[in-house]
C-alpha positions as CSV (number, residue, x, y, z in Angstrom):
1,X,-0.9,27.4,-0.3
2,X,2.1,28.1,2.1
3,X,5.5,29.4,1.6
4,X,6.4,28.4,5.1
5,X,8.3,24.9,4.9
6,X,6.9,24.1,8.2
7,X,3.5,24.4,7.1
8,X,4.2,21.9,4.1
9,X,6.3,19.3,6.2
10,X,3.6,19.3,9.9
11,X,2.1,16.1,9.0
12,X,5.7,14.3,8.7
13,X,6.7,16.5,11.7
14,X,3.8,14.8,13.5
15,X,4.7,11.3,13.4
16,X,8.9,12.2,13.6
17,X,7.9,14.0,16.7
18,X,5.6,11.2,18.4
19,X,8.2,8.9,17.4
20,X,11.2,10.9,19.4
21,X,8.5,10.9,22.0
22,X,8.2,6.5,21.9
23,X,12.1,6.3,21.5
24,X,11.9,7.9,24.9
25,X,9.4,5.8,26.3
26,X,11.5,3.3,25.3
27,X,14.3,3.9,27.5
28,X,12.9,3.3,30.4
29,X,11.0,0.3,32.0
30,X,8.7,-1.3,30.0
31,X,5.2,1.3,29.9
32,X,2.9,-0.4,27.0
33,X,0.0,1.7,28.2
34,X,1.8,5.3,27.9
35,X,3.5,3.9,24.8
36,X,0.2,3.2,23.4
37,X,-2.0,6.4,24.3
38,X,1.2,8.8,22.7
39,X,0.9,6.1,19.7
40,X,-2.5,6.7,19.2
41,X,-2.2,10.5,19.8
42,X,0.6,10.6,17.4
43,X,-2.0,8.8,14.8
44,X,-4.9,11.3,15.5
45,X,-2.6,14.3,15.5
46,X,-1.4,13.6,12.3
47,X,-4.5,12.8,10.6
48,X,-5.9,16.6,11.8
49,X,-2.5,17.7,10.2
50,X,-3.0,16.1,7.5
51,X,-6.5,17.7,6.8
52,X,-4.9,21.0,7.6
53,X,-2.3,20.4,5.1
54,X,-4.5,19.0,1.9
55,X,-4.5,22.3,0.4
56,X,-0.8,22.8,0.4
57,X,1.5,23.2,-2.3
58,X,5.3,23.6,-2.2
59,X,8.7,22.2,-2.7
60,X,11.6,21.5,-0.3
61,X,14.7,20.2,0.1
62,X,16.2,21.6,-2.8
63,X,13.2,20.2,-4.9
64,X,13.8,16.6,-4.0
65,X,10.3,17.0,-1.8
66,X,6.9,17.5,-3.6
67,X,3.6,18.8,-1.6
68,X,0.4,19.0,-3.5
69,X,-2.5,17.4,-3.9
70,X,-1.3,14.0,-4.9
71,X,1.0,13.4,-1.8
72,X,-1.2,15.3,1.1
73,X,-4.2,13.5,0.0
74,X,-2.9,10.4,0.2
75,X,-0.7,11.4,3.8
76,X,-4.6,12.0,5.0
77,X,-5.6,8.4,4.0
78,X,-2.0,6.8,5.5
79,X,-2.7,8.9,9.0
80,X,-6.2,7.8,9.0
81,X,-4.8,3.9,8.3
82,X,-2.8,4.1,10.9
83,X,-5.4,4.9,13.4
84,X,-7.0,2.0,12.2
85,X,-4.3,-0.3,12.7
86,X,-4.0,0.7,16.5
87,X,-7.3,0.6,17.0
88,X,-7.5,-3.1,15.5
89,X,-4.3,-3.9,17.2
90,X,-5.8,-3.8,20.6
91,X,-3.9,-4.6,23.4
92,X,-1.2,-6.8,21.0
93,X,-1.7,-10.3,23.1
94,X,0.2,-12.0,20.4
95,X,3.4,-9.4,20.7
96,X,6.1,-10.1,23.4
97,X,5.0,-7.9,26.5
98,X,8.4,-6.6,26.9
99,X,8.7,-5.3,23.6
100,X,5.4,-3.7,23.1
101,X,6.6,-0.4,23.5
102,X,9.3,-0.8,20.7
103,X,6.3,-2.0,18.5
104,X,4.6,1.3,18.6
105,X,7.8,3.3,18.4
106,X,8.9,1.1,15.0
107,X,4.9,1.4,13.8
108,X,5.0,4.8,13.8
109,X,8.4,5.2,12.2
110,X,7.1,3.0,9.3
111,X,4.4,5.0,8.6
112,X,6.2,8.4,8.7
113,X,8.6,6.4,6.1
114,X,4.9,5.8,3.6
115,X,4.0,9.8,4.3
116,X,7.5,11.0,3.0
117,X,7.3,8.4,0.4
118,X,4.4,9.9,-1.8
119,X,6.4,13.1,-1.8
120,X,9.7,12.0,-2.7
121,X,9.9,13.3,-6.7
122,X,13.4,12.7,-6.5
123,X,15.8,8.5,-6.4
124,X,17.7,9.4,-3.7
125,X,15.1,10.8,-1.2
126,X,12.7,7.9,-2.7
127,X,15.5,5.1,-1.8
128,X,15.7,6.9,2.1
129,X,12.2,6.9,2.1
130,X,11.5,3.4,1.1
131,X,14.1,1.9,3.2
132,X,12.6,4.2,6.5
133,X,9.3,2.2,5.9
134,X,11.1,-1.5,5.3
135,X,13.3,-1.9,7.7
136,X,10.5,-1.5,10.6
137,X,8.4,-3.8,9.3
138,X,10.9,-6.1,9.5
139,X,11.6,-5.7,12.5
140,X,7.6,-5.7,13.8
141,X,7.4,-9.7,12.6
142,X,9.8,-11.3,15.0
143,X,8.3,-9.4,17.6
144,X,5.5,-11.8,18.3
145,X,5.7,-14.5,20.7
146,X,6.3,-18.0,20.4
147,X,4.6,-20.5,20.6
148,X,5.5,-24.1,22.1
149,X,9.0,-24.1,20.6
150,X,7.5,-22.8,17.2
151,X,9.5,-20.1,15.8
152,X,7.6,-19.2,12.8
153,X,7.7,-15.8,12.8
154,X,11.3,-15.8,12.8
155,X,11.6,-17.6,9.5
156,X,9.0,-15.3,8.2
157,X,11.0,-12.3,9.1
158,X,14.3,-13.6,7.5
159,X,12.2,-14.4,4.4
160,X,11.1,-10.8,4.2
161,X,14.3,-9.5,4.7
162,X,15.9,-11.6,2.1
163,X,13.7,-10.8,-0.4
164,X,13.0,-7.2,0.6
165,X,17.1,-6.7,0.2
166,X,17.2,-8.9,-3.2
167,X,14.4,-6.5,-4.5
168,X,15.8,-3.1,-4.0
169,X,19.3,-4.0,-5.1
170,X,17.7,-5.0,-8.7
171,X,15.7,-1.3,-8.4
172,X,18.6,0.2,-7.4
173,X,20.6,-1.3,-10.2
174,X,17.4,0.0,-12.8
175,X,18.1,3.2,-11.4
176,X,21.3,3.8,-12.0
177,X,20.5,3.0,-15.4
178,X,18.3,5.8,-15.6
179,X,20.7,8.1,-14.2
180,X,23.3,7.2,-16.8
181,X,20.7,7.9,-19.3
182,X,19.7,11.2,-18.5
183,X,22.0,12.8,-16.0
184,X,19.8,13.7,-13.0
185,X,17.7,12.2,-10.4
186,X,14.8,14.5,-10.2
187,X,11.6,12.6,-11.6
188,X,10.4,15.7,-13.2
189,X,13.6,16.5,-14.8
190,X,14.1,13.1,-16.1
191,X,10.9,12.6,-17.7
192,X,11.4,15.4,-20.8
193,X,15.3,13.7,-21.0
194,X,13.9,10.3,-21.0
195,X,11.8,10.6,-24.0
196,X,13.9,10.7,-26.9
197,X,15.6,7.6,-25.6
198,X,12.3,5.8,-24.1
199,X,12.5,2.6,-26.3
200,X,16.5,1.8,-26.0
201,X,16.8,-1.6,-24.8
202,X,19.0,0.4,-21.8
203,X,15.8,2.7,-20.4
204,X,13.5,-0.4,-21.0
205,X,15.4,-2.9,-18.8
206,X,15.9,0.3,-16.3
207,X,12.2,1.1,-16.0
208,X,11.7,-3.0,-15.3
209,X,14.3,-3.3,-13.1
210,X,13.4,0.0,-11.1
211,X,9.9,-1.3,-10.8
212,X,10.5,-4.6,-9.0
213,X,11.0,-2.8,-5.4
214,X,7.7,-1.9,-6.2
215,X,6.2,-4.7,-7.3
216,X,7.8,-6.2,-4.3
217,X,5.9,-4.0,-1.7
218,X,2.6,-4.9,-4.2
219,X,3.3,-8.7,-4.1
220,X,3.5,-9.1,-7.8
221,X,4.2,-12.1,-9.1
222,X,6.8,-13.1,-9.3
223,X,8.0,-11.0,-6.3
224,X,5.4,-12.8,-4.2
225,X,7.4,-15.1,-2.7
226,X,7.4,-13.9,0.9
227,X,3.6,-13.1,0.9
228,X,2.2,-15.8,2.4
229,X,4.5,-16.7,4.4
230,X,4.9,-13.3,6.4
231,X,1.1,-13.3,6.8
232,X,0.7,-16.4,8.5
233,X,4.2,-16.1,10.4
234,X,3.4,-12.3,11.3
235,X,1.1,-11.4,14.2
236,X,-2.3,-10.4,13.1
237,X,-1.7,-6.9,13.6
238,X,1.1,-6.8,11.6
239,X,-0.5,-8.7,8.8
240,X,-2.7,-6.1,9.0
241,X,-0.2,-3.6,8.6
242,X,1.6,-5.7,5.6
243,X,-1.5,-6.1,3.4
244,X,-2.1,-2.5,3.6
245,X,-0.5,0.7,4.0
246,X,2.3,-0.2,2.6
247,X,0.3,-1.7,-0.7
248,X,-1.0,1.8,-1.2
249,X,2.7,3.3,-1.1
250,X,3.8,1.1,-3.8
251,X,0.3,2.0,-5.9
252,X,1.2,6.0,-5.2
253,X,5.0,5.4,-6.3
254,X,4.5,3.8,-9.1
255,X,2.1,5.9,-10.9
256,X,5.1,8.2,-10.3
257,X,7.4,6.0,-12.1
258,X,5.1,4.6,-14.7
259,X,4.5,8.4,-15.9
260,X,8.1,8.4,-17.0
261,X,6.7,5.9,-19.8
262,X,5.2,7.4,-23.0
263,X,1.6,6.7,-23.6
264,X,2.2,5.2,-26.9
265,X,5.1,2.9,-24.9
266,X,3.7,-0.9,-26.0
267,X,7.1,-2.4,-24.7
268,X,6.2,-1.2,-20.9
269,X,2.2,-2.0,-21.5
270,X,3.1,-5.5,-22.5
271,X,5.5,-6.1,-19.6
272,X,2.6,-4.8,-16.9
273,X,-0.3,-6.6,-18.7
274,X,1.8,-9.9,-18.4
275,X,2.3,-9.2,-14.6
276,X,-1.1,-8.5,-14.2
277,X,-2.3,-11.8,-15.9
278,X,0.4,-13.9,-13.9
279,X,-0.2,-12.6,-10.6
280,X,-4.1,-12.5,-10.5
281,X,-4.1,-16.4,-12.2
282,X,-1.2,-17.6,-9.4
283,X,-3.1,-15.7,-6.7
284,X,-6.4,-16.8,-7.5
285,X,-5.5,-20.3,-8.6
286,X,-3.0,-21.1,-5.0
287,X,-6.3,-19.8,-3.0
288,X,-8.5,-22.2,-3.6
289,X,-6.7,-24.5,-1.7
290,X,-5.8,-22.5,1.7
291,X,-7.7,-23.8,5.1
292,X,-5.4,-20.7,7.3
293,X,-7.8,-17.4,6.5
294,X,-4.6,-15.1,6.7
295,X,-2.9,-17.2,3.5
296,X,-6.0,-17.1,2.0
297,X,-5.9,-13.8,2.0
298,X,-2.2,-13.3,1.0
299,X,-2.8,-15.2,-2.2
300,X,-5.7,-13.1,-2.8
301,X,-3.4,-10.2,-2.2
302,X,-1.1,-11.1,-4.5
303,X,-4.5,-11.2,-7.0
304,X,-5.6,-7.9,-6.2
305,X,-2.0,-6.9,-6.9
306,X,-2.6,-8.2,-10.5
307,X,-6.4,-6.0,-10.8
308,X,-4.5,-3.3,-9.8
309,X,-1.7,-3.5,-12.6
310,X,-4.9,-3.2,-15.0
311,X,-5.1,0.6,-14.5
312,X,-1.3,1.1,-15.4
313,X,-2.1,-0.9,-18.9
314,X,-3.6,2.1,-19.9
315,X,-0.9,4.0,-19.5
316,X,-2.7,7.4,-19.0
317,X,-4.4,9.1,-16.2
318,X,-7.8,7.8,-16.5
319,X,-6.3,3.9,-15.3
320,X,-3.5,5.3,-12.7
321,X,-6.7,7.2,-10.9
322,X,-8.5,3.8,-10.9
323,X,-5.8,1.8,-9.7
324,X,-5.5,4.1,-6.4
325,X,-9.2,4.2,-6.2
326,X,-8.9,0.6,-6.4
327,X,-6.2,0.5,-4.0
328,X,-7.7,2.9,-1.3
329,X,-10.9,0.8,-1.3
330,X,-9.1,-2.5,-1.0
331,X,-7.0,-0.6,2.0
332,X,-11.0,-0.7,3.5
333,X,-11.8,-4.4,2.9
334,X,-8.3,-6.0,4.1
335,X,-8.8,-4.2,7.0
336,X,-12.4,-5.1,7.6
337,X,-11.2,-9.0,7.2
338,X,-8.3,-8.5,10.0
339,X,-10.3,-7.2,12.5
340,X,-12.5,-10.5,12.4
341,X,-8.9,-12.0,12.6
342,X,-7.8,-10.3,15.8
343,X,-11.3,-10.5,17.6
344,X,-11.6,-14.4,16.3
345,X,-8.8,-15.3,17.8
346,X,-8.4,-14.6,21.5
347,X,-4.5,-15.4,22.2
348,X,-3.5,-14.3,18.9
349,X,-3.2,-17.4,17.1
350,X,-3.5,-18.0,13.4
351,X,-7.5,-18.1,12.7
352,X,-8.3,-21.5,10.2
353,X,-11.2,-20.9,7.8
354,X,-13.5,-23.0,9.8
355,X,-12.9,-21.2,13.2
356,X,-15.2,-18.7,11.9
357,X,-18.0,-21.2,11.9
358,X,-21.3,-19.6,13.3
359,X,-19.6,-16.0,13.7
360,X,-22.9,-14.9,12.6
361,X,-24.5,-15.9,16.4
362,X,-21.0,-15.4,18.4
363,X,-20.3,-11.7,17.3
364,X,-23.3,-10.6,14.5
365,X,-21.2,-7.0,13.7
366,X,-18.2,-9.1,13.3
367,X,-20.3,-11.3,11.3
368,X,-21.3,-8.5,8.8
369,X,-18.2,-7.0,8.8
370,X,-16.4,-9.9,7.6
371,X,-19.5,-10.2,4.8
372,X,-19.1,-6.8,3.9
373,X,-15.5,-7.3,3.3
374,X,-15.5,-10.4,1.4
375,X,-18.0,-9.9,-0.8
376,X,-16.6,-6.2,-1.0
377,X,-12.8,-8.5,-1.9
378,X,-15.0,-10.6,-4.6
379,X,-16.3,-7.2,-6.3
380,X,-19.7,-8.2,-5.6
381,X,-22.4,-5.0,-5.6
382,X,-22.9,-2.4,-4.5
383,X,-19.4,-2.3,-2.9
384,X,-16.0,-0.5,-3.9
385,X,-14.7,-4.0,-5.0
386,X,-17.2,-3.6,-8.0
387,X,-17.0,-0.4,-8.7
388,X,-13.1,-0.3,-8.5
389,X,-12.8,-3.5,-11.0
390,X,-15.0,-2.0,-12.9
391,X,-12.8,1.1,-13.3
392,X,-10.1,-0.7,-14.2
393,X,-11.3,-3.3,-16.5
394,X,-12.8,0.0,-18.2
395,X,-9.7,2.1,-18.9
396,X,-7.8,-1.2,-20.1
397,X,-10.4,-2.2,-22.3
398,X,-10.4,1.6,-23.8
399,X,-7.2,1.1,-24.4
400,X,-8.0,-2.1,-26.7
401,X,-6.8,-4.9,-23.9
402,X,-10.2,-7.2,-24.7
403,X,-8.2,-10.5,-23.7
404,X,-6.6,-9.2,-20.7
405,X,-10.3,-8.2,-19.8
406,X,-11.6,-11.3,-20.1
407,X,-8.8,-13.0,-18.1
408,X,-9.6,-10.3,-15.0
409,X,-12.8,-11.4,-15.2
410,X,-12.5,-15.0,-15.1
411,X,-10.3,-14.7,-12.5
412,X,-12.8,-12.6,-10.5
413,X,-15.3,-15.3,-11.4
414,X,-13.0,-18.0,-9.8
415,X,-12.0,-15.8,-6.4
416,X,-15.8,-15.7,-5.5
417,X,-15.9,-19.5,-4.8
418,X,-12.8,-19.3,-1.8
419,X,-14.4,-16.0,-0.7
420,X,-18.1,-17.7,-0.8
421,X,-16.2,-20.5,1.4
422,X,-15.6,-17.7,4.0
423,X,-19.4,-16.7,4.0
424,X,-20.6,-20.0,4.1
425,X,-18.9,-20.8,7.3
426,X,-19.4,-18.1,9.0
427,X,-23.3,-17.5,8.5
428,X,-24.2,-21.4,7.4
429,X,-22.2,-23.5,10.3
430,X,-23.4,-24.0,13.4
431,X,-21.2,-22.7,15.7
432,X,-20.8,-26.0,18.0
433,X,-18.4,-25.6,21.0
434,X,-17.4,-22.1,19.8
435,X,-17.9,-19.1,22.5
436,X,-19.6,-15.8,21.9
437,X,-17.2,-13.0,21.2
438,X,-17.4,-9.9,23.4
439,X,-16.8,-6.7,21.7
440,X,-15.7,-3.5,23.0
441,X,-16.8,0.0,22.3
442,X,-13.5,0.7,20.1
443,X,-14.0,-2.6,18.0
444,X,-17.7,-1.9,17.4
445,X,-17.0,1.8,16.3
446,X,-14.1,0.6,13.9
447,X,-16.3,-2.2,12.8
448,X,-18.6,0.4,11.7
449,X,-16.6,2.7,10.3
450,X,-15.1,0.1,8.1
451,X,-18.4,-1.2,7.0
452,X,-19.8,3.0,5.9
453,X,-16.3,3.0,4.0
454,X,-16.8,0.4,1.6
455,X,-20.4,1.2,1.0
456,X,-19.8,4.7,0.6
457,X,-16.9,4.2,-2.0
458,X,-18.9,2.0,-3.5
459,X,-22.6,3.9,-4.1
460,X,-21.0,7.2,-4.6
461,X,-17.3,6.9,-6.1
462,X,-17.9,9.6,-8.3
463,X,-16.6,12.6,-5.9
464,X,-13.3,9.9,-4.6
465,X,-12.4,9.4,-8.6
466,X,-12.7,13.1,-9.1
467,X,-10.4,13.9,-6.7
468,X,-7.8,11.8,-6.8
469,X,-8.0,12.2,-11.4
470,X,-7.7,15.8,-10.1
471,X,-4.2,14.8,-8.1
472,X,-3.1,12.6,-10.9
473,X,-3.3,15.2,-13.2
474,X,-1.4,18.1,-11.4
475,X,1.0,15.5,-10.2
476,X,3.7,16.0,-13.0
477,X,2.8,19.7,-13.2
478,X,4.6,23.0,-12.6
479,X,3.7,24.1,-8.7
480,X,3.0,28.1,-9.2
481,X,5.7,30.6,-8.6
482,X,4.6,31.4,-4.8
483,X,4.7,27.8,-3.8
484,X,8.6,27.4,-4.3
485,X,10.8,27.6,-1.3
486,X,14.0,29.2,-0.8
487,X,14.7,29.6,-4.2
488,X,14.3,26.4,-5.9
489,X,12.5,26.4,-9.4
490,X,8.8,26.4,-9.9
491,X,8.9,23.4,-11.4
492,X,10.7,21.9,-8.5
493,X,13.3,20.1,-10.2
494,X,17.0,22.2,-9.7
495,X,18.5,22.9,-13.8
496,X,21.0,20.6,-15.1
497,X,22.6,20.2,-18.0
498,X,23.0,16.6,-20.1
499,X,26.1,15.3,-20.2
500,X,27.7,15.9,-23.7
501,X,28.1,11.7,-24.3
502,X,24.4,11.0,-23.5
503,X,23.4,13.5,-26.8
504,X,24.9,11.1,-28.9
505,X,23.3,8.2,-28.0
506,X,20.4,7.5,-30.7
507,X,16.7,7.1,-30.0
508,X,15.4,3.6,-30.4
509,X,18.7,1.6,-30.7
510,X,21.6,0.5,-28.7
């Protein structure tokens, strides 16, 4: 516990810091190698301040900023994502050489924007926070380099923007509603105000609306649209990236938001369970016919977006703790699957399904890697796949969802025949004109990391589900009197009073 703000804030300081020191880099002439090293120092700084900082617990910026165990857990896994990323990322042969450097420096800046993110307990440091991790990802797409007069990433990029911008302005709108309705924009004060007046038509259509910049980072249908597309436009590193981090922001987020809702709230269960059944029978259903292994696996994305909507069903703490179990070990298997991507395909390129014919003789770790991953993605045993559907489909079907079960699982029934596609070229193909696939120390060690990840979430998830049921559960709660700063109230949320019209408007009706 610290009551030094400094303490609380030194994993965000970390990556603001290594990004001043980029921008600099920057300036000069072009230094991809320097830009790189302070990248990947910035990544494994912040990781060991992020371990430093797990026990933490405080408030800042006049409670707008929450540190506990919720957000610094989950700033550990982001720091430790992002060293993944640059390690998979390589030497970025698909990114144009003389913006490389300005692709680390806009990296790290999006990932400082997903650590601030899970902290944010109030709308107006959540909007800054989800628009510091946007708007570099946008600008990471066009960065790659074209490709005989073929500009896809460009079109890619403006899809992304378009929809990003559409997105947010309907979440902003949903937030103002909330705002009106209970006269503050601290999350914890606005969840006691929100109850009397949870099921007006008003806080109903501002809780949707509020959601879909959310579901928008999640790819839910039907704010999918741009998935594909920016996977397949997008270098593989930054379809890396994409399917994500920035997945597991948008899980963290909306717990937050979802919590606002009552347990007993039917209207907000019924809007997420048809979500959940839409996206995981248009992801599913739209993969079976991809050849490109990157929009194979944005449709499947879009899918897993739909599993993970099965924890929020529930509506309690026993289903948002399995959807970011869920989420952290799909975080594992996406990754797994892009690093066969990037090592697959020399120049960069987009890798077709049957490129990875006989992987298992050109590159056997790359090989089992990709197994592990897509049976892991299918939610085959013993890997976290399994046990996290299985964690979901149990807290919505002890919440009395038995259809919405059955639907999950016939979709998870139909996903393991594109995935088995995947297996079968890769260990059952010959590999014909193909060449063997040289892998350095850093690949290998990544590759193996990857691979003890989704075993180990998988065999033993019981200490993982503890700890982050622990998180949930203190998430909403009081921080103790010694862990407030400068003041601000031990609940974290600054006093305010309702305005005089919103105590006459009724509960349950216009």
């Amino acid at each position: 516990m610290s009551a030094l703000p400094l303490a609380a804030f030194l994993p965000e300081l970390v990556l603001l810091l290594g990004a001043l020191a980029l921008f600099f880099i920057t300036l000069g002439e072009s230094r991809t190698r320097l830009a790189k090293m302070v990248a990947l120092g910035t990544a494994l700084a912040a990781l060991l301040a992020a371990t430093l900082c797990l026990g933490q617990q405080a408030t800042l910026f006049d409670g707008a900023y929450r540190v506990d165990l919720f957000s610094q857990g989950l700033k550990f896994v982001f720091a430790a994502g992002f060293t993944l990323i640059l390690l998979l990322s390589g030497d970025l042969t698909d990114i144009r050489p003389d913006v490389k450097p300005e692709y680390y420096l806009f990296l790290t800046i999006s990932v400082t924007g997903l650590l601030m993110l899970v902290s944010c307990v109030d709308l107006i440091t959540l909007v800054i926070a989800l628009e510091v991790s946007a708007f570099p990802l946008y600008l990471l797409i066009p960065m790659r380099r074209e490709r005989e007069g073929h500009r896809s990433q460009m079109e890619s990029a403006i899809k992304y923007i378009m929809f990003g911008v559409a997105a947010n302005g309907v979440m902003f709108f949903g937030m103002s509603y909330l705002f009106g309705l209970t006269g503050t924009t601290s999350l914890s004060a606005m969840l006691p105000r929100l109850q009397p007046v949870i099921r007006s038509p008003i806080a109903i259509a501002g809780l949707a609306m509020m959601f879909c910049g959310l579901y928008y980072k999640l790819a839910v249908f039907p704010f999918h649209f741009w998935t594909p597309d920016v996977y397949q436009g997008a270098s593989n590193e930054t379809a890396g990236l994409i399917a994500s981090l920035p997945k597991l922001g948008g899980v963290a987020v909306l717990v937050r938001f979802v919590s606002l809702a009552s347990p007993d709230n039917h209207t907000v269960a019924t809007l997420l369970a048809i979500l959940a059944v839409a996206s995981m029978c248009y992801g599913n259903l739209i993969a079976l016919m991809q050849k490109d292994f990157k929009r194979l696996l944005g449709f499947s994305g879009i899918a897993h977006a739909g599993y993970a909507l099965l924890g929020f069903v529930a509506l309690d703490q026993v289903g948002y703790s399995a959807a970011l179990y869920y989420i952290l070990g799909y975080l594992f298997m996406v990754l797994a699957c892009f690093v066969v991507i990037c090592k697959v395909s020399r120049d960069g390129s987009n890798v077709g399904i049957e490129e990875l014919a006989g992987l298992h003789r050109r590159a056997p770790l790359l090989a089992v890697t990709l197994a592990v991953g897509v049976f892991a993605l299918a939610g085959i045993p013993p890997f976290v796949g399994f046990m996290g559907k299985f964690a979901l489909l149990s807290a919505a079907l002890s919440k009395g969802y038995l259809a919405l079960v059955i639907v999950a699982v016939v979709n998870a029934a139909i996903a393991v025949y594109y995935y088995l596609g995947v297996i079968r070229e890769s260990w059952f193909r010959d590999p014909g004109n193909l060449p063997a696939i040289q892998l350095d120390w850093p690949t290998r060690a990544l590759c193996l990391l990857l691979i003890t990840g989704i075993l180990a979430l998988g065999v033993a998830p019981g200490r993982v589900l503890d700890t982050i049921s622990t998180s949930v559960a203190g998430m909403n709660l009081p921080l103790p009197a010694s862990a407030a700063i400068a003041g601000i109230p031990k609940d974290g949320a600054p006093q305010k009073t309702l305005p005089e019209w919103q105590a006459a408007i009724p509960s349950g009706r216009n």
